[in-house]
Backbone as XML, in Angstrom:
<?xml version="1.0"?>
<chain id="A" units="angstrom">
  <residue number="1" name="UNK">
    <atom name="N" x="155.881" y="122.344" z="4.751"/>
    <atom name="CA" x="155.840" y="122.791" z="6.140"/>
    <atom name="C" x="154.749" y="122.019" z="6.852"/>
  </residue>
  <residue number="2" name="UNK">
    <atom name="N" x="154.751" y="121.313" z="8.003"/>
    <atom name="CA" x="154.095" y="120.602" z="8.772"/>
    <atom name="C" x="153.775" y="121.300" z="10.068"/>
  </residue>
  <residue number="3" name="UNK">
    <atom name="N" x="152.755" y="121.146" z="10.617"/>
    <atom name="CA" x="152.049" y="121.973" z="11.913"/>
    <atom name="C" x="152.608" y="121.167" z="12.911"/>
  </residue>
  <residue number="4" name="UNK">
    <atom name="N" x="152.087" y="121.353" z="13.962"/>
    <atom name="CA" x="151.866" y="120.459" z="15.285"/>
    <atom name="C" x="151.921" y="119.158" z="15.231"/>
  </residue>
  <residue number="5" name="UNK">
    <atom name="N" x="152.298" y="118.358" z="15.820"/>
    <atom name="CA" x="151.820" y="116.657" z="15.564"/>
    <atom name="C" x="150.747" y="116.735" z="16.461"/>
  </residue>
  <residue number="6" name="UNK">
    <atom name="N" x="149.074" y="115.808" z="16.414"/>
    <atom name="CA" x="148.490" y="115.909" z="16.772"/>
    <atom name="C" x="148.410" y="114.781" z="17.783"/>
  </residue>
  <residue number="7" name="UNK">
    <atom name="N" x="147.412" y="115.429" z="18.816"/>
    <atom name="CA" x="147.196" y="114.082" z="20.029"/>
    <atom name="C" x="146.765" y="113.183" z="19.692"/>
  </residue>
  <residue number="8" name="UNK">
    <atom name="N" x="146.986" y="112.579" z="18.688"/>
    <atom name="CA" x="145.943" y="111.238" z="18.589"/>
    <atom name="C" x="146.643" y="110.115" z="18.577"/>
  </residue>
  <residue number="9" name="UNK">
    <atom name="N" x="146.049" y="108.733" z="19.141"/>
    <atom name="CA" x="145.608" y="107.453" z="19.881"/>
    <atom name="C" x="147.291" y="107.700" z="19.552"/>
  </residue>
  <residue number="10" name="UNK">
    <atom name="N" x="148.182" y="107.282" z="18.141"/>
    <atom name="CA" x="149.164" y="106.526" z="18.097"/>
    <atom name="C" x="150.212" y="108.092" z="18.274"/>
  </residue>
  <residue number="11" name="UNK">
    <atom name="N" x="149.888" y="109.187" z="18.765"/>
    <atom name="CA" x="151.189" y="109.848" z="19.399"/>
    <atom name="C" x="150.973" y="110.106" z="20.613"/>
  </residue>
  <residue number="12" name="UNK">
    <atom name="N" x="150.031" y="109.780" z="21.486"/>
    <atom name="CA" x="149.735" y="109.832" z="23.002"/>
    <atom name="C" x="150.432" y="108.865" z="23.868"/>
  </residue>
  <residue number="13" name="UNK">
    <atom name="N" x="150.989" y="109.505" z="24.649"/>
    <atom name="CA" x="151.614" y="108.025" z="25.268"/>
    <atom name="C" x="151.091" y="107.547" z="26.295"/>
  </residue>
  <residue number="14" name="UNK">
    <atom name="N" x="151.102" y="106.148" z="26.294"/>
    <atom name="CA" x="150.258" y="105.471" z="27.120"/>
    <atom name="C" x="150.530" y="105.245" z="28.688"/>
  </residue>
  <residue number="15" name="UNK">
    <atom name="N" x="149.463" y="104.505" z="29.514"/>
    <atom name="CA" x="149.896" y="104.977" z="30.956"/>
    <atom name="C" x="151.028" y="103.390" z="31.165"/>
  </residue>
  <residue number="16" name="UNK">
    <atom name="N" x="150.832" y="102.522" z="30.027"/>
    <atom name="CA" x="151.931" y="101.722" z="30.616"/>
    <atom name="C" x="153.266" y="101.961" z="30.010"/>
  </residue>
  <residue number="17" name="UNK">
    <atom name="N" x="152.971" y="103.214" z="29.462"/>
    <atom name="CA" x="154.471" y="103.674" z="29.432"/>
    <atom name="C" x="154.988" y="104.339" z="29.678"/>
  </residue>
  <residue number="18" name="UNK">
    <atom name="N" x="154.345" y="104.318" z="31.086"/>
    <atom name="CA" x="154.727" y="105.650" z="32.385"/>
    <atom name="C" x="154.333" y="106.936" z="32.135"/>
  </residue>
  <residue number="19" name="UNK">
    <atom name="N" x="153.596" y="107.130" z="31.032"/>
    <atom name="CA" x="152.997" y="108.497" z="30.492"/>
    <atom name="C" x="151.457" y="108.586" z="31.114"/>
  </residue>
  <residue number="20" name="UNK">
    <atom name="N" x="150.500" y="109.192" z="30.713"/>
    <atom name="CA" x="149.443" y="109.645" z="31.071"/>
    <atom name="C" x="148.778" y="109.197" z="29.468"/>
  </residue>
  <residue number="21" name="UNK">
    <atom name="N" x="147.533" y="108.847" z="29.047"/>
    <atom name="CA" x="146.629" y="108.530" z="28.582"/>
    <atom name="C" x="145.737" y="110.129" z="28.195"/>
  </residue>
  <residue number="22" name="UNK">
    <atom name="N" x="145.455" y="110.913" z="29.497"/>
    <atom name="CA" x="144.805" y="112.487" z="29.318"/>
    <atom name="C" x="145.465" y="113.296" z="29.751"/>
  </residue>
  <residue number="23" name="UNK">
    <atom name="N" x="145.222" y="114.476" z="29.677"/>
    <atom name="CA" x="146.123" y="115.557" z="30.597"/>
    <atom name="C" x="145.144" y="116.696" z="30.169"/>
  </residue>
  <residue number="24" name="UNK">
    <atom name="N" x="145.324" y="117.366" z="31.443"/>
    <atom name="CA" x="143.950" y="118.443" z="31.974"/>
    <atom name="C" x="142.254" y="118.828" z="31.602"/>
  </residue>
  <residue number="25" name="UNK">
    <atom name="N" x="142.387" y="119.744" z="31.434"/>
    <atom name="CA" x="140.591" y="119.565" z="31.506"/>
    <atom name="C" x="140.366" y="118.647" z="29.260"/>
  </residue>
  <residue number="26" name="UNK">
    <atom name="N" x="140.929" y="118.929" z="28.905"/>
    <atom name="CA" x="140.646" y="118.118" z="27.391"/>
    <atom name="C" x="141.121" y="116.989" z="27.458"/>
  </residue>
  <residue number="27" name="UNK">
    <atom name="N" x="141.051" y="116.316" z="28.789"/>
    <atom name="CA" x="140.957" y="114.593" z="29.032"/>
    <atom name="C" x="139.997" y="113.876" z="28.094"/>
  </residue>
  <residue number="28" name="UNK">
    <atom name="N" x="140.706" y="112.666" z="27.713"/>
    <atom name="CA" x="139.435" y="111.580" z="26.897"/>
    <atom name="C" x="138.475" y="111.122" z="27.817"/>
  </residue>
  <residue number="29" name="UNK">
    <atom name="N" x="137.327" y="111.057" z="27.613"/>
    <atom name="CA" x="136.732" y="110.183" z="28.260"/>
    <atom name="C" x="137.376" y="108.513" z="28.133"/>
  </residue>
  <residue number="30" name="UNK">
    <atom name="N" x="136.884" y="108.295" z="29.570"/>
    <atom name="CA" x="136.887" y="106.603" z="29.486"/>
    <atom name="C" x="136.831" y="105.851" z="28.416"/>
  </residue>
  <residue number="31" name="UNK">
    <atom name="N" x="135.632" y="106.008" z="28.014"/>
    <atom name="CA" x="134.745" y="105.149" z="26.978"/>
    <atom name="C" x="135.195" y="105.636" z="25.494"/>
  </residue>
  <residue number="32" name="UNK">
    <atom name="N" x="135.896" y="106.658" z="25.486"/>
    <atom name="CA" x="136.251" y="107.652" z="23.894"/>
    <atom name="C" x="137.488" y="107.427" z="23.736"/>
  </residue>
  <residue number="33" name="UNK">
    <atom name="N" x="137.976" y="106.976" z="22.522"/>
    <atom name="CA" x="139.430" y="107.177" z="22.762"/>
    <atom name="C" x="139.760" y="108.608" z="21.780"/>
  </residue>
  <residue number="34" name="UNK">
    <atom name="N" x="139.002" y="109.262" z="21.461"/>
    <atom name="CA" x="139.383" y="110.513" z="21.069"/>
    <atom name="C" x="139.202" y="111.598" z="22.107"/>
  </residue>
  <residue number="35" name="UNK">
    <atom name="N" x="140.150" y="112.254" z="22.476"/>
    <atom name="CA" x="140.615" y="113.690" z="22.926"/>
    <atom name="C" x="139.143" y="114.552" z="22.920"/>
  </residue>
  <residue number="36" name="UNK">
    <atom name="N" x="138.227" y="115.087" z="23.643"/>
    <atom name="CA" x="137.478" y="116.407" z="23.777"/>
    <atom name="C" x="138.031" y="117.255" z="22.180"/>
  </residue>
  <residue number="37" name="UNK">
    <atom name="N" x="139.162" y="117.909" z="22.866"/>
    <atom name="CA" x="139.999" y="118.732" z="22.159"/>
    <atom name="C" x="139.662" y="118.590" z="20.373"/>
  </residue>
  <residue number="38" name="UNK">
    <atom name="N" x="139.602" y="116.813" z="20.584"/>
    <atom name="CA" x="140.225" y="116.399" z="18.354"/>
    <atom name="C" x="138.752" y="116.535" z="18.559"/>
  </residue>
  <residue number="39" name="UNK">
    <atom name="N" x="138.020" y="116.182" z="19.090"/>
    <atom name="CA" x="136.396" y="115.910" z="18.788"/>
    <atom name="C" x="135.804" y="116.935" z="18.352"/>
  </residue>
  <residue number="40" name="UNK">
    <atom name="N" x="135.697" y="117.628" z="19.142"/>
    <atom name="CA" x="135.743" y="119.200" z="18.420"/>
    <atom name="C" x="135.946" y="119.822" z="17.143"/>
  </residue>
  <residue number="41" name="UNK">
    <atom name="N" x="137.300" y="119.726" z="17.017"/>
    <atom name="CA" x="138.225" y="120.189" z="15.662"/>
    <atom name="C" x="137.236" y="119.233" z="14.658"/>
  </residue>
  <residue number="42" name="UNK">
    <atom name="N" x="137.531" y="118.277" z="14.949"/>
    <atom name="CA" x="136.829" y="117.268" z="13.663"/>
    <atom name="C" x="135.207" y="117.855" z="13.512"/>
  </residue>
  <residue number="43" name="UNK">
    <atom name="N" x="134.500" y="117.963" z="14.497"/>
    <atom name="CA" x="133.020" y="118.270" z="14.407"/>
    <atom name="C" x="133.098" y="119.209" z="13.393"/>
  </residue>
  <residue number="44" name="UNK">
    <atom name="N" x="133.821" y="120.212" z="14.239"/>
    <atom name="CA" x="133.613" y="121.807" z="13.386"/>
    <atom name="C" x="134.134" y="121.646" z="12.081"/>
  </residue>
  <residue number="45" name="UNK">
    <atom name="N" x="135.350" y="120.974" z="11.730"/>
    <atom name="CA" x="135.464" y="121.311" z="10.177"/>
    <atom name="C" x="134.831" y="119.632" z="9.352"/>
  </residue>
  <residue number="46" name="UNK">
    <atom name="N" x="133.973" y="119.041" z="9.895"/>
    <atom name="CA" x="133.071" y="118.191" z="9.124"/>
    <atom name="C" x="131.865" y="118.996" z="9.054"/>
  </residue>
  <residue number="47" name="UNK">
    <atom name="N" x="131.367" y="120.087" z="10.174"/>
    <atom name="CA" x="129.916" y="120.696" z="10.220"/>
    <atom name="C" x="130.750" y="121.439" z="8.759"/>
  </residue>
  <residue number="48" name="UNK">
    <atom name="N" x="131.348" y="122.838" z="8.697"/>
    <atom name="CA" x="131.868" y="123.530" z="7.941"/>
    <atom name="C" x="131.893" y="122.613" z="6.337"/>
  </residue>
  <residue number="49" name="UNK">
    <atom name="N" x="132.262" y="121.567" z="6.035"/>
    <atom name="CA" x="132.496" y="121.392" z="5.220"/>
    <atom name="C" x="131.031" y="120.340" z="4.949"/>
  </residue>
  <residue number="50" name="UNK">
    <atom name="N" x="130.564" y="119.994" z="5.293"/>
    <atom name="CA" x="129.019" y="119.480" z="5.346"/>
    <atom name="C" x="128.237" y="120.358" z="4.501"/>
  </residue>
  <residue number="51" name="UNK">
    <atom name="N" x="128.148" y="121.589" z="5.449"/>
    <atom name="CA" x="126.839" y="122.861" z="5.201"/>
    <atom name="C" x="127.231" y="123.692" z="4.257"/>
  </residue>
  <residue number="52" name="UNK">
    <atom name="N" x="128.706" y="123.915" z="4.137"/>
    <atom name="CA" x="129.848" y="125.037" z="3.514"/>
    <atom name="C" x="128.919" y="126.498" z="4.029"/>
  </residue>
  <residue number="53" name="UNK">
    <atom name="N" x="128.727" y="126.180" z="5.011"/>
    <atom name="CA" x="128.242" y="127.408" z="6.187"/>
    <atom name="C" x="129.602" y="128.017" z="7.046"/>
  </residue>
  <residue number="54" name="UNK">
    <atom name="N" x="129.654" y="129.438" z="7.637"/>
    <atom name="CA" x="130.477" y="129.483" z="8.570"/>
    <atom name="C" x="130.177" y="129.094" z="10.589"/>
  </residue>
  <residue number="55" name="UNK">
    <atom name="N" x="131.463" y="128.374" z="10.823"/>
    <atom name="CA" x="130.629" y="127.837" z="12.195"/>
    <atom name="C" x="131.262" y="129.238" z="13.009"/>
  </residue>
  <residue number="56" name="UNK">
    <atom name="N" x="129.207" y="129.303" z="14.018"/>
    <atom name="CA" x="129.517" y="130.694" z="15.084"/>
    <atom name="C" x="130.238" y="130.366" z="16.000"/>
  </residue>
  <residue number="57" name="UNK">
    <atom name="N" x="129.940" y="128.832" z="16.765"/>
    <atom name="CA" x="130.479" y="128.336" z="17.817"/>
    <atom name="C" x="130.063" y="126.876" z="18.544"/>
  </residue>
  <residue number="58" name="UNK">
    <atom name="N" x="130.962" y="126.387" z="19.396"/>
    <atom name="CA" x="130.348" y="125.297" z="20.006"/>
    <atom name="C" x="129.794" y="125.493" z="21.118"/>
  </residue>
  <residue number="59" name="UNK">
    <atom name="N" x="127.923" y="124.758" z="20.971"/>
    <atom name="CA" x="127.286" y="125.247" z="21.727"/>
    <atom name="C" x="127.146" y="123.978" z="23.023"/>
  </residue>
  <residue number="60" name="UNK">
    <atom name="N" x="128.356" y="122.558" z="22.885"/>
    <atom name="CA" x="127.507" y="121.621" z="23.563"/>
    <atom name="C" x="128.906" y="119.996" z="23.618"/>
  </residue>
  <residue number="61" name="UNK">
    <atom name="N" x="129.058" y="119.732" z="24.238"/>
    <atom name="CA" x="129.799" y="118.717" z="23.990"/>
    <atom name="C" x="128.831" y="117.262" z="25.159"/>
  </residue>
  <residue number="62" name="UNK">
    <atom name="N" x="129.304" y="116.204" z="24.958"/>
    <atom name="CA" x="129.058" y="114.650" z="25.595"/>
    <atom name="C" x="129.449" y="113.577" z="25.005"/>
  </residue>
  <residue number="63" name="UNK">
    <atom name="N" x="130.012" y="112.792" z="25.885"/>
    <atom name="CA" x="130.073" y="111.475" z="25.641"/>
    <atom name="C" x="128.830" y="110.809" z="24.943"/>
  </residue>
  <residue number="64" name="UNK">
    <atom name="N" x="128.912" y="110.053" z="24.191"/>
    <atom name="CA" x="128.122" y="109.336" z="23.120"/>
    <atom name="C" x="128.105" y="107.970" z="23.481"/>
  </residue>
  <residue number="65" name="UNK">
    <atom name="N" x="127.449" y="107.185" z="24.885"/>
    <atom name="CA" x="127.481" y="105.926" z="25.045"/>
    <atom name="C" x="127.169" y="104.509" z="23.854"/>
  </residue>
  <residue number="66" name="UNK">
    <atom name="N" x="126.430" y="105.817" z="23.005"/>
    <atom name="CA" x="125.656" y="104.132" z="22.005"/>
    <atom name="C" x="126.446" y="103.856" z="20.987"/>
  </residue>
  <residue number="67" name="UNK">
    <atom name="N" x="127.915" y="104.845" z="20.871"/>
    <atom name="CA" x="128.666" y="104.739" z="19.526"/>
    <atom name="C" x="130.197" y="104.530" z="20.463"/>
  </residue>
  <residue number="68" name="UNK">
    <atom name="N" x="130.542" y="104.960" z="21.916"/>
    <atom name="CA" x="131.406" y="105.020" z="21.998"/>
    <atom name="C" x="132.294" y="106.369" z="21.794"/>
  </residue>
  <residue number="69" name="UNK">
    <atom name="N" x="131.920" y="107.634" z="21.205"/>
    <atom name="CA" x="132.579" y="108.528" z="21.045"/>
    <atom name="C" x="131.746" y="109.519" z="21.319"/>
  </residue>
  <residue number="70" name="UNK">
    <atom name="N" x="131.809" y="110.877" z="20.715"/>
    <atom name="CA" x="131.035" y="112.054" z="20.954"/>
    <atom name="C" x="129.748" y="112.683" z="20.131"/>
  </residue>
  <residue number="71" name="UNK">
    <atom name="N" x="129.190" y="113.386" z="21.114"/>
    <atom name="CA" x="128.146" y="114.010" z="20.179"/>
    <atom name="C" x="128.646" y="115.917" z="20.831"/>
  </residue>
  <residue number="72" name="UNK">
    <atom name="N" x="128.787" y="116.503" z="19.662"/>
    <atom name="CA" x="129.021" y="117.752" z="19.486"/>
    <atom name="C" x="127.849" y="118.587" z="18.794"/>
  </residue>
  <residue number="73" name="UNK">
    <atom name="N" x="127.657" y="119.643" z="19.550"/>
    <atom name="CA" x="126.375" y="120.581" z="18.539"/>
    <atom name="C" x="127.286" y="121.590" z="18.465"/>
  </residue>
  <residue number="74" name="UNK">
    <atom name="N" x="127.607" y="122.178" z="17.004"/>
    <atom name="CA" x="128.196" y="123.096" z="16.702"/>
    <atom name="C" x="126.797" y="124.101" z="16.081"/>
  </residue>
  <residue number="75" name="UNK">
    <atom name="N" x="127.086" y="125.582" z="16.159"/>
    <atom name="CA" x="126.313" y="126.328" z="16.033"/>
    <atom name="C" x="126.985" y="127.406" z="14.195"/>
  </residue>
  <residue number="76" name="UNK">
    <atom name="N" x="126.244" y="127.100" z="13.344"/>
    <atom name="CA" x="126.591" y="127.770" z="12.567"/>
    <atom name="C" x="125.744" y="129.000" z="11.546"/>
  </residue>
  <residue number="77" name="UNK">
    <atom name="N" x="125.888" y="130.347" z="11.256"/>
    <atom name="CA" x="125.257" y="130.874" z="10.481"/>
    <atom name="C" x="124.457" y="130.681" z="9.338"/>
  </residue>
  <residue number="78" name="UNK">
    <atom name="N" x="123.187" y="130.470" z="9.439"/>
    <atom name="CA" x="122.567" y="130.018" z="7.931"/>
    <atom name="C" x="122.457" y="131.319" z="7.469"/>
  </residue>
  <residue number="79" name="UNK">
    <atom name="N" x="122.025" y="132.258" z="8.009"/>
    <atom name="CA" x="122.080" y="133.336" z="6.862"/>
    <atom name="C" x="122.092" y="134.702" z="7.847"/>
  </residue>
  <residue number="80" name="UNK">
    <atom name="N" x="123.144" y="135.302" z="7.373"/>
    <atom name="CA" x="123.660" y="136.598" z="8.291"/>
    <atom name="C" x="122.743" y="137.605" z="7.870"/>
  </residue>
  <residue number="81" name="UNK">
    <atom name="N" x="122.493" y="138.130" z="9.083"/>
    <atom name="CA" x="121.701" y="140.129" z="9.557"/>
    <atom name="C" x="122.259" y="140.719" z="8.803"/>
  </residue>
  <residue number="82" name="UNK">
    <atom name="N" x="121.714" y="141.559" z="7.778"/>
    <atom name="CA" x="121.755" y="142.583" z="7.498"/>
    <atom name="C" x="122.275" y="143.904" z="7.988"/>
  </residue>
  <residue number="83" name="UNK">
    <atom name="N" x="121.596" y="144.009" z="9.424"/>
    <atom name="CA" x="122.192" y="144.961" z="10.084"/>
    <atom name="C" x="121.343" y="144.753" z="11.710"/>
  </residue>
  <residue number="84" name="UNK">
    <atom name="N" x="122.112" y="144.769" z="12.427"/>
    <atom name="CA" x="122.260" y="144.238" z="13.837"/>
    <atom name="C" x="123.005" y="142.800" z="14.082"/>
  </residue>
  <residue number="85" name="UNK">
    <atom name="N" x="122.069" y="142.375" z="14.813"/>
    <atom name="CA" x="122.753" y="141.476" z="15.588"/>
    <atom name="C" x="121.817" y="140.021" z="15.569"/>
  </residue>
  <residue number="86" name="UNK">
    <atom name="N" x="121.219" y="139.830" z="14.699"/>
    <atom name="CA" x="119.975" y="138.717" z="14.160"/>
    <atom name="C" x="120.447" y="137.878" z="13.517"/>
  </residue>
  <residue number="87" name="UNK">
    <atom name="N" x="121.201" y="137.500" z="13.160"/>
    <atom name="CA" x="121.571" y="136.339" z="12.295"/>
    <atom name="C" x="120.544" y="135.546" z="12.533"/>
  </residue>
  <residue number="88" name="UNK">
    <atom name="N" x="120.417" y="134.766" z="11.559"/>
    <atom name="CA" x="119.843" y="133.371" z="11.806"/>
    <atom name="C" x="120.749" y="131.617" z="11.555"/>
  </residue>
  <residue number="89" name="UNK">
    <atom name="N" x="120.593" y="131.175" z="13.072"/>
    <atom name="CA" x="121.821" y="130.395" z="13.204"/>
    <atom name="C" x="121.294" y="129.095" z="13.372"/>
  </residue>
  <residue number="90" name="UNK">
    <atom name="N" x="121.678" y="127.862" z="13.351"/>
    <atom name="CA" x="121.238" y="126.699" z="13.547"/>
    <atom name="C" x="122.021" y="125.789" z="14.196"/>
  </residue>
  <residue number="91" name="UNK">
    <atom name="N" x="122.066" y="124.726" z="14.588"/>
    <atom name="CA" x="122.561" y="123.703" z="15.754"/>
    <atom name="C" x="122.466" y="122.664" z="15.003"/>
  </residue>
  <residue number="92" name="UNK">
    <atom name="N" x="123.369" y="122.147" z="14.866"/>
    <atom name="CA" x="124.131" y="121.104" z="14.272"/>
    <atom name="C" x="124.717" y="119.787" z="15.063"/>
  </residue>
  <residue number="93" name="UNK">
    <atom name="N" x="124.166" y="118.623" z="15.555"/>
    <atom name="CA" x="124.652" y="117.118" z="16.404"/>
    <atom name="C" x="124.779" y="116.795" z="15.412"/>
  </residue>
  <residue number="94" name="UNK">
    <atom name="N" x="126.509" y="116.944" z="15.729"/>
    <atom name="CA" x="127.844" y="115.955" z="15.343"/>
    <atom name="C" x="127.765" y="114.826" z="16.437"/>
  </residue>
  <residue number="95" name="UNK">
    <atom name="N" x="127.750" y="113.457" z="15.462"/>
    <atom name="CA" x="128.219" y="112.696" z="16.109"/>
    <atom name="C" x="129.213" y="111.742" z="15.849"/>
  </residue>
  <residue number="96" name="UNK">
    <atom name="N" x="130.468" y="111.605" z="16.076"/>
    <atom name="CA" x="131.446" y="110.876" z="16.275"/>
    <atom name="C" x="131.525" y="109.646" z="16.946"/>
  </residue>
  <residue number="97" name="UNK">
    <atom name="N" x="132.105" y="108.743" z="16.448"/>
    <atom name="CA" x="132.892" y="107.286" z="17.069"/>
    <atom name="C" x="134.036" y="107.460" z="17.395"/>
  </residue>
  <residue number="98" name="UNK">
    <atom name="N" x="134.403" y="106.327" z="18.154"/>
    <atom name="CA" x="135.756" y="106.143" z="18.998"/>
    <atom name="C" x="136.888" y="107.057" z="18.619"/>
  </residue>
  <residue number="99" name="UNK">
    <atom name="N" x="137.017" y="106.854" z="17.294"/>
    <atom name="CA" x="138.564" y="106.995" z="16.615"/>
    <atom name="C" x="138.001" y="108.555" z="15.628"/>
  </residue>
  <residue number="100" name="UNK">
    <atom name="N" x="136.858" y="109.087" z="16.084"/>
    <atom name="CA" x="136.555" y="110.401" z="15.382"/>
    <atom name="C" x="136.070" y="110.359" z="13.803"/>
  </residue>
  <residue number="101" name="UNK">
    <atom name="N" x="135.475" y="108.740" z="13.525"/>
    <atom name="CA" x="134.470" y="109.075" z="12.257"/>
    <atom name="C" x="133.484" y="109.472" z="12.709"/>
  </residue>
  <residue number="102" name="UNK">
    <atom name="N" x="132.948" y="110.329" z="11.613"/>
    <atom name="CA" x="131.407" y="110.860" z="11.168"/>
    <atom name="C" x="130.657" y="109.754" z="11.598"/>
  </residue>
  <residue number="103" name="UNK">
    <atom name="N" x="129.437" y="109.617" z="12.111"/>
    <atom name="CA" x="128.669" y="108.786" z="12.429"/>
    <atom name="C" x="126.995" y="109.318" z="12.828"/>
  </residue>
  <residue number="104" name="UNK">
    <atom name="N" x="127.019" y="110.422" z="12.891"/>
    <atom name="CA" x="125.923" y="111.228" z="13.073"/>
    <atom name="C" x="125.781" y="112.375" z="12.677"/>
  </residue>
  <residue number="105" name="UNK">
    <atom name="N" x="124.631" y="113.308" z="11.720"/>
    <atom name="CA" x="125.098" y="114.373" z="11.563"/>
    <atom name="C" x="123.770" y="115.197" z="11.154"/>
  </residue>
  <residue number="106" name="UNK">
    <atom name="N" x="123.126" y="115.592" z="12.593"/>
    <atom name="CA" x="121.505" y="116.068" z="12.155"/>
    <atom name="C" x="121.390" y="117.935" z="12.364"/>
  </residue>
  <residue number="107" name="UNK">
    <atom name="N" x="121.052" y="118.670" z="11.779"/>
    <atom name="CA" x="120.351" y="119.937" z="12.278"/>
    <atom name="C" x="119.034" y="119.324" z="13.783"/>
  </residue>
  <residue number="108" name="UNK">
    <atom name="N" x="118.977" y="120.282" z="14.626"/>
    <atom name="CA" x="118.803" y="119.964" z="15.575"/>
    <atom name="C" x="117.591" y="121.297" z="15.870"/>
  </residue>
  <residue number="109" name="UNK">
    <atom name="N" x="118.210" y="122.485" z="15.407"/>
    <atom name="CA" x="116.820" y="123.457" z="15.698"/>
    <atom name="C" x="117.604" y="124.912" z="14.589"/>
  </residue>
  <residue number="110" name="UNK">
    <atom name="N" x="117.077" y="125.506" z="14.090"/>
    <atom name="CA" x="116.995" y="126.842" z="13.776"/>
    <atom name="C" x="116.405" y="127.995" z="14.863"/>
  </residue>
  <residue number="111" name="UNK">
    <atom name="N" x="117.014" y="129.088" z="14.564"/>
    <atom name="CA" x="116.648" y="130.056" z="15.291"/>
    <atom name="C" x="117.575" y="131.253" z="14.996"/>
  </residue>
  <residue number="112" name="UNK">
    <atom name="N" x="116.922" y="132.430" z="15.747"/>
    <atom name="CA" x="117.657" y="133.881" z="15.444"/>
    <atom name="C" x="117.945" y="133.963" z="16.764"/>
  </residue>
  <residue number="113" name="UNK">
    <atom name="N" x="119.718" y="134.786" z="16.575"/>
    <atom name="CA" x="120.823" y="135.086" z="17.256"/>
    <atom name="C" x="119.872" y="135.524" z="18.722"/>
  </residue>
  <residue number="114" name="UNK">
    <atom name="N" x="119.143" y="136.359" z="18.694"/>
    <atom name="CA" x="118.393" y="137.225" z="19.731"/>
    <atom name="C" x="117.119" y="135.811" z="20.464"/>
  </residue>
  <residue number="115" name="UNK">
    <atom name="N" x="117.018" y="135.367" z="19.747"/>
    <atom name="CA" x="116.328" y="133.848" z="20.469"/>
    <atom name="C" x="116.989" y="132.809" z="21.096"/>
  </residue>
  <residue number="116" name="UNK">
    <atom name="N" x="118.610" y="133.218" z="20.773"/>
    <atom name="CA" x="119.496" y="132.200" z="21.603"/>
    <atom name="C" x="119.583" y="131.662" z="22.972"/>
  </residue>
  <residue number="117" name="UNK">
    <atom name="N" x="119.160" y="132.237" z="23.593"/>
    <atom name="CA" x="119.070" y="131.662" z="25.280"/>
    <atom name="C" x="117.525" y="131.342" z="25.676"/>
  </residue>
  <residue number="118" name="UNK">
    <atom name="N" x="116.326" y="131.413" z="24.263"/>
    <atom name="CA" x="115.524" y="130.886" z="24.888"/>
    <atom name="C" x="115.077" y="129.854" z="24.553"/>
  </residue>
  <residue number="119" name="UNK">
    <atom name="N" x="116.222" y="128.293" z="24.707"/>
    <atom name="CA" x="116.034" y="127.538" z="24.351"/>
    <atom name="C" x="115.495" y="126.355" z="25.376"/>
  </residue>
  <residue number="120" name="UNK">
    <atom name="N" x="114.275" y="125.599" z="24.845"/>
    <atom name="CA" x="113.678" y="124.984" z="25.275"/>
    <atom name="C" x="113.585" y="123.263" z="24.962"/>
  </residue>
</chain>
């Protein structure tokens, strides 16, 4: 059984073939030829399978001028609360090239769930 066919470079159709290149807000950048959308997917299950942590969420997306592709900070649980709402979570820059290899891949800050918005 096979899923979805995915957007990428060789099932997208191109604008000289009367098709569109992006379509709506998970447009490629210019400079990227990977999809927002795949950049993502790929971050999160390279962070996931990197840390073998569970990811909380994506906290961050951009274009990546010096590689050509993206830098993604995915946010994942290093070690879950006991009881409330404290986890302690960390930030993860993914960075990707053109065609969505691995190319960057740093922890960026630690912190607890309840310290989340006071980031500096």
């Amino acid at each position: 059984m096979t899923g979805p066919a995915r957007n990428s470079a060789a099932t997208r159709p191109k604008a000289s073939d009367g098709g569109s290149e992006t379509t709506g807000h998970w447009a490629a950048d210019a400079k990227a030829g990977l999809p927002l959308i795949e950049a993502i997917a790929v971050a999160r299950a390279a962070t996931a399978e990197l840390t073998g942590l569970p990811v909380d969420g994506i906290a961050g997306s951009a274009p990546d001028p010096a590689s050509g592709g993206w830098r993604i900070t995915i946010e994942v649980i290093e070690s879950a609360a006991r009881m409330g709402e404290n986890d302690l979570l960390a930030a993860y820059e993914v960075g990707l090239g053109p065609e969505g290899g691995l190319v960057g891949f740093d922890r960026a800050r630690r912190y607890r769930r309840e310290d989340k918005e006071d980031r500096t």
